[in-house]
N, C-alpha and C positions, 0 to 999 in steps of 0.2 A: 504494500500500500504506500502510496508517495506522498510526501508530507502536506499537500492540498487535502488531502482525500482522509488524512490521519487528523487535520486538524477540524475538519468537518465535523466525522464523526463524533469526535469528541464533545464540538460546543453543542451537537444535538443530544447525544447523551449529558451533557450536563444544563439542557436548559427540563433536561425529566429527572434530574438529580434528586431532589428535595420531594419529590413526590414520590418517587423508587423508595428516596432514604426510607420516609415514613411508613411507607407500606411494610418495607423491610422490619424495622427496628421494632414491626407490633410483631414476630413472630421468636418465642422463647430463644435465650441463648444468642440473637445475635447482637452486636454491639455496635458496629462500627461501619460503614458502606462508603465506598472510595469509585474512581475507575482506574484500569488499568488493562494490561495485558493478563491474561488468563494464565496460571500455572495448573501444571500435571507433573504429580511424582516427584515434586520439590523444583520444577524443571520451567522455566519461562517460554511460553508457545507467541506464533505470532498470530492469537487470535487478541480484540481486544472486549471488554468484560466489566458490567458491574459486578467489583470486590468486595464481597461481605465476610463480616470480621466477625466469630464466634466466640466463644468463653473456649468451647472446649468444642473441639470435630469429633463427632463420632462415626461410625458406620451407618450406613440408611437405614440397615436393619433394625438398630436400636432407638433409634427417630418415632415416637409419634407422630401422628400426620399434622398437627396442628406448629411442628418445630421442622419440619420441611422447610430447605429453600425452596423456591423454585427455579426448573434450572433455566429459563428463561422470563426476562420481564421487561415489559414495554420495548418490545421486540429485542432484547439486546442478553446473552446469554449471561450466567454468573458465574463468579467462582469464590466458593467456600472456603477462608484462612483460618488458622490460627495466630494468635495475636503473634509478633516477630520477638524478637528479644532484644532490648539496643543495648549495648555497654562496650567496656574498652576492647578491643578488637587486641589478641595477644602479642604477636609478631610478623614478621614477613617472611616471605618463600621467597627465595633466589637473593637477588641484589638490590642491596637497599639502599633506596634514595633518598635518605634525610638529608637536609644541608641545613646549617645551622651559622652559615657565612653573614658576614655584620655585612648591611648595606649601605653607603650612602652615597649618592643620593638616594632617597627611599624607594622602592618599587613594592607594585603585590605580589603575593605568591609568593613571599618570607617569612621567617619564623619572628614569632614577637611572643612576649611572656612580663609577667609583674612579679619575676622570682627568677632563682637562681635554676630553678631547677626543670620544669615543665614548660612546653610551649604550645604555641597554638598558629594558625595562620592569617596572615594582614589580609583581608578578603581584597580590599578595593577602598577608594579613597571617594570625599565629596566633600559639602559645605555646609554647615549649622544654618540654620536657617536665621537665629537669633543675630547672629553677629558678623556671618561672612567666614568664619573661621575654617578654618581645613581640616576634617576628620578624616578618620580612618573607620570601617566595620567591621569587626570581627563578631563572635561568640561572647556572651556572657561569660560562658565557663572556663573563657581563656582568660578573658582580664578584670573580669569581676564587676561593679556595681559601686566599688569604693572612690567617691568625687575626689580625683585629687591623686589617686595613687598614681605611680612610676610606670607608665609601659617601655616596655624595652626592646631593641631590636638587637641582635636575637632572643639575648637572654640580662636578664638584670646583674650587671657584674659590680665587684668591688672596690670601690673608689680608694682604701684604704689599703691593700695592697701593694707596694711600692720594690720597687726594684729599680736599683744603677742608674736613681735619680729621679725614676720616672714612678707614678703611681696611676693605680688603674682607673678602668672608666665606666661608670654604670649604664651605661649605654642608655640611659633614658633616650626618647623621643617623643614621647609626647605626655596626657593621663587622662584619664579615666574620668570619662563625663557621665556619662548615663549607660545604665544594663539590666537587660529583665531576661527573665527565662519562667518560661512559663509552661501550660501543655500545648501550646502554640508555637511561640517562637522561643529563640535562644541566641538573644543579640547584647551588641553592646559597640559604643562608638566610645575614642579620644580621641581630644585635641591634641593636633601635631603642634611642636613647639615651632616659635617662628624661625626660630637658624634650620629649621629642616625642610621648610615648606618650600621655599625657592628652588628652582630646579627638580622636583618633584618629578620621578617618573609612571606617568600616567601608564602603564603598561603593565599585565604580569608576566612572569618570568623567575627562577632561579638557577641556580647552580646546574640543579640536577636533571636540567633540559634543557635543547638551542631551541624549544618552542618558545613563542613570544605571542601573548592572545593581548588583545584592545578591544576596547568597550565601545560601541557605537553610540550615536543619540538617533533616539532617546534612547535612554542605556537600561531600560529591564522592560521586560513582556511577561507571557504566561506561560508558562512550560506546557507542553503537547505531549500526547503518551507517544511513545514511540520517536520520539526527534530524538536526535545525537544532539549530545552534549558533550560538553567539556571543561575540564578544570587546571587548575595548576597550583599544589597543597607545597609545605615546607614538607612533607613526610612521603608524599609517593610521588610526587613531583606532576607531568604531563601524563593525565589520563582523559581517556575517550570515551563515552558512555553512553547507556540508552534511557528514558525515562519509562520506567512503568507501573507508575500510579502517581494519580494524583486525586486529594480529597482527604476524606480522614481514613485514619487508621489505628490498629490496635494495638499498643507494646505490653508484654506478658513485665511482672516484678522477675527482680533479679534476684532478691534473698532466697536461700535454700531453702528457707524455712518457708518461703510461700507469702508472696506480696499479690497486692493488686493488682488489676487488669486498668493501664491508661487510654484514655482519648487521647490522640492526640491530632486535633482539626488542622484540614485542609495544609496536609505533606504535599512534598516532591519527594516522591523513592526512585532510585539510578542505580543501575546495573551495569556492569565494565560491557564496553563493546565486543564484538566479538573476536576484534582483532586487538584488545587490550591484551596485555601482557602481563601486569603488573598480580601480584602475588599475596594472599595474607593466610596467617597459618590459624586453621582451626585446631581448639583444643578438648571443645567439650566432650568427648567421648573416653577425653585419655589417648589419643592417638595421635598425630600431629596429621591433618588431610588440608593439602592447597589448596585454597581456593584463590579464583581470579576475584579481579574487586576493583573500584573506581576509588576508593580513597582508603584511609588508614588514618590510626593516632596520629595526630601533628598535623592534621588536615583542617579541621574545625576550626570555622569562618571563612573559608575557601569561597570565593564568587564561584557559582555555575551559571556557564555563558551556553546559547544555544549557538546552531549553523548561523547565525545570524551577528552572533557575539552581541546579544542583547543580553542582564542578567536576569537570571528565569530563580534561583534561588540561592540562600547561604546553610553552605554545609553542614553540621554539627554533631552529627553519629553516623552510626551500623550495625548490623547485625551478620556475622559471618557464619553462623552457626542453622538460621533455618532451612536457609537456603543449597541449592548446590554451587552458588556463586553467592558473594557477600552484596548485601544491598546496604545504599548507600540514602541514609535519612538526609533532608536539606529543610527549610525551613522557607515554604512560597515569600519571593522577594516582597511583595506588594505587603504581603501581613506583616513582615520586619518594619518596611517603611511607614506604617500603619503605627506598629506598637512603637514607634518614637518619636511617632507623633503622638499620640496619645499622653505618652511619658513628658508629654512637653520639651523634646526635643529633635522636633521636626528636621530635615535634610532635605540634600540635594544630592544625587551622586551626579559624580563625573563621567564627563567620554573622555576617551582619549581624540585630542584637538587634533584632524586629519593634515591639518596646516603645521603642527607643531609637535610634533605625537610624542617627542620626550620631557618634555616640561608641561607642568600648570600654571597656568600665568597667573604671575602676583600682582593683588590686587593693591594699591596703594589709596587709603583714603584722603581729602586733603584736610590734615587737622586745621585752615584755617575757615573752614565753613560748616556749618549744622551739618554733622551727620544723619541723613535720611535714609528708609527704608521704603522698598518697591511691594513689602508686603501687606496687603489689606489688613489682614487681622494685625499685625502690631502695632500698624498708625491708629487702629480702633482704640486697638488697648492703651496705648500711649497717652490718645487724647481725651480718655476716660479714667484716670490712676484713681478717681474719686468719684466714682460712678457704684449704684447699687451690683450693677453684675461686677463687676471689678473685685468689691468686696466679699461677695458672694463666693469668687473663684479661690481668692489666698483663702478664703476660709474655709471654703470644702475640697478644694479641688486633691489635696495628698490625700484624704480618706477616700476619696472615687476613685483613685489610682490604685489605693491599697487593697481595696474590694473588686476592683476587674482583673487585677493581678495576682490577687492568693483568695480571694474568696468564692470556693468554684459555682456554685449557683449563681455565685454575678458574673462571673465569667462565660457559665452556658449561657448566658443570657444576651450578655455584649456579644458574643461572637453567633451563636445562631440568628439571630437577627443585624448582622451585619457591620458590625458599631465600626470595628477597623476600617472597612471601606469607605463607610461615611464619615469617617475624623479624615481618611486620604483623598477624598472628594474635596472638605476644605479646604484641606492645606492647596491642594491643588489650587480649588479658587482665589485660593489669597495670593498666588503666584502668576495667575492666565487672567488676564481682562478676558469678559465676557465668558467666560466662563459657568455653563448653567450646573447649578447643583442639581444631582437624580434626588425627585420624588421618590423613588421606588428602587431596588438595589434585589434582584430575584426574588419580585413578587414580596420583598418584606418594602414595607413602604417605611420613611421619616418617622413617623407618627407611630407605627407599630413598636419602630425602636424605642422611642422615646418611651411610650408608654409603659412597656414591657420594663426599662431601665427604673422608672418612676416606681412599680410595683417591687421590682426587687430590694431598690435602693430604701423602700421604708421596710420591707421584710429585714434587711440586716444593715441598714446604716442607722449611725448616732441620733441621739435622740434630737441633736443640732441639727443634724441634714433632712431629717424627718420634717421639723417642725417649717423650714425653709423653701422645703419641696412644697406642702402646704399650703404657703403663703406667696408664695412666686409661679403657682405652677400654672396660670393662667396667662400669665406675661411670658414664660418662656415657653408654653405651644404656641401662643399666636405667634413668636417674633420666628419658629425656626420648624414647626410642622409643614407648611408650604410656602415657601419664600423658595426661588430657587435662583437668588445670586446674593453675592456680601451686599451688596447694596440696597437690598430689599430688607437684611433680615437686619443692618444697620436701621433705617427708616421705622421697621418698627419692633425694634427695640427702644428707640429713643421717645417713640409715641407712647408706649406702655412705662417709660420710664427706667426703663433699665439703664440705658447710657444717658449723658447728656449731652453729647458731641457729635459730629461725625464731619471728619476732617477732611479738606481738600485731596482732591490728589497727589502723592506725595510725588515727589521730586526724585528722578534716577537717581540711580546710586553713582558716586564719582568714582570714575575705575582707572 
């Protein structure tokens, strides 16, 4: 099937998604429903399949009829998993590609760590929304969550070390702004320091390959079941891959003693190509068996780019052990960029400049005039610091982060009804003149989120946000249930009172 005809399929199977899901999820035992390519015998076919995720598979024979999948629905056939298993993948078969070489000038596709000891990889570089600043995107679980700590390329080394005059260097490069890791994503960006940023190579690449991948604009789309893929990790270096699923899926606990069964919504899972190479050693049986594989330890935060070198998602596990080939978990690009906006710490990524492709050009602001902003929502906010929603936001806005982030009924709730796409629909709008915000985001419309969030948020928010919800909650449907531009939902907000401003057009940024 040629990838016109694979990305077809796919948006038609997933405009019956939500409908399939629910027919699915009413029948015992199953959990989880994705699409993808079909498995047999542990073995990946080229057929492609709504994936429905089990507690436990049993034989038909022991099935009741009422715990029957079916083996087709809405025309499109299924295939019956057990949940995967994701954790540290143990070692490699044949020759190993780590490289652990210090960079500078910076590029992706390196190792970087906030310790002496573990690493992880620099996915791809972009820009803060707040400030213009230059970040980097990796994993959470690479560099943590903590504002302000040390990332390092490759590794955080010892400043106190000295030798024949000379003493060593912690190889800082930038720290640690914001990171969440969740049953969704598992991200995290820092600010590159400013001696770094100049000369900036927009490109990944390391050591351990003469490949060199570049990021197009606009630089990420949706991954397609079946498209090739590809990446380039600090740990297996240049791998080629194929996607097969994407949606949610099921990961089994790791403890011996017997954990839960997670959600975890709307993956990218990759499988090595067929002409990949690359090696990781399975252990679980006690026996050491190779398997081929798309990434390994020291990969997580890796950009995957498609044929198109758009990024389609960021890396962050595997599982080598269910499979006859290791699959390779990623985290859909658009839900990362989603959950930092949320986090209040919206982005930009970067391409690589077709005119310029090994530098990012530095931006120079002129400190002798007003620094201004091209973005709708911070001229709002700026020109409201004493406005009812202003006050509203410092005051609840960490407890709504805390409860979409670890509290999981607010979390089913933000993400079944779409909440990440519509916080990345804003930001969008506060970036694109004319830009119309969707009413509606699969059939979940504004309003359904909104409401749905309202009922959770008084089931488990403080007795502050309860009473607030309350008393504002007339003013905040009318100004943002159907409004579909900043400019409308500015207009009336300031009519219901929420703001009392709404300021000119701001003035280009000086570059």
């Amino acid at each position: 099937m040629n990838p016109n005809e694979l990305h077809s399929q796919q948006n038609e199977m997933l405009s019956n998604l939500e409908s399939v899901k629910q027919s699915l999820l009413q029948i015992p035992n199953v959990i989880a429903v994705g699409i993808g390519i079909k498995e047999s015998n542990d073995t990946f076919t080229d057929e492609i399949a709504f994936r429905v995720f089990v507690e436990e598979k049993k034989p038909l024979n022991e099935l009741k009829p009422e715990e029957v999948v079916p083996s087709v629905i809405a025309g499109v056939k299924t295939d019956v998993l057990k949940p995967y298993v994701v954790k540290p993948r143990p070692d490699v078969c044949g020759t190993e590609r780590r490289t652990l070489t210090k960079h500078r000038p910076l590029q992706a596709g390196i190792a970087i760590s906030i310790n002496s000891t573990s690493y992880g990889t620099l996915g791809w570089f972009g820009r803060l929304t707040a400030d213009d600043s230059v970040i980097l995107l990796t994993n959470k679980h690479v560099i943590g969550n903590t504002a302000n700590d040390k990332v390092a390329q490759p590794k955080l080394g010892d400043v106190s070390k000295c030798c024949c005059c000379e003493c060593g260097d912690d190889n800082a490069i930038g720290k640690v702004l914001f990171g969440i890791k969740n049953n969704v994503v598992d991200c995290a960006i820092a600010r590159i320091d400013e001696e770094w940023t100049a000369g900036l190579n927009l490109q990944i690449t390391n050591d351990a390959t003469s490949e060199v991948l570049e990021v197009a604009s606009p630089p990420t789309a949706a991954a397609v079941v079946g498209g090739v893929v590809r990446k380039i990790g600090a740990r297996s270096g240049f791998t080629t891959g194929v996607v097969v699923h994407i949606g949610d899926a099921a990961v089994a606990g790791t403890d011996p003693a017997g954990g839960t069964i997670t959600i975890i919504p709307d993956q990218v899972l990759v499988i090595p190509h067929s002409t990949e190479t690359y090696q990781v050693s399975d252990m679980h049986t006690g026996t050491q068996v190779c398997k081929f594989a798309f990434s390994n330890n020291g990969d997580s935060g890796s950009v995957i780019l498609n044929a198109d070198n758009k990024i389609v998602a960021l890396l962050h596990g595997g599982d080598e052990t269910t499979n006859s080939v290791d699959i390779t978990f990623a985290n859909n690009i658009a839900n990362v960029l989603a959950a930092l906006t949320t986090g209040t710490f919206p982005i930009t990524l970067s391409s690589t400049d077709a005119g310029r492709r090994d530098t990012i050009k530095t931006r120079t602001i002129s400190r002798s005039a007003p620094v201004t902003t091209d973005n709708q929502l911070e001229a709002l906010r700026d020109a409201n610091k004493d406005s009812v929603l202003y006050q509203l936001y410092e005051k609840h806005h960490a407890e709504v982060l805390q409860l979409i982030n670890h509290k999981r009924p607010v979390t089913l709730i933000w993400q079944r009804n779409h909440g990440p796409a519509y916080v990345a629909a804003l930001a969008r709008a506060a970036r694109e003149t004319g830009y119309e915000l969707p009413l509606h985001i699969n059939d979940i419309s504004r309003e359904d989120l909104l409401l749905a969030m309202e009922n959770t948020l008084h089931a488990h928010g403080s007795a502050a946000l309860k009473q607030d919800l309350l008393h504002y909650r007339e003013a905040i449907l009318t100004s943002l249930c159907h409004t579909q531009s900043l400019d409308a939902i500015a207009a009336v907000c300031k009519a219901t009172g929420l703001i009392e401003s709404i300021p000119s057009p701001s003035i280009p940024k000086l570059i």
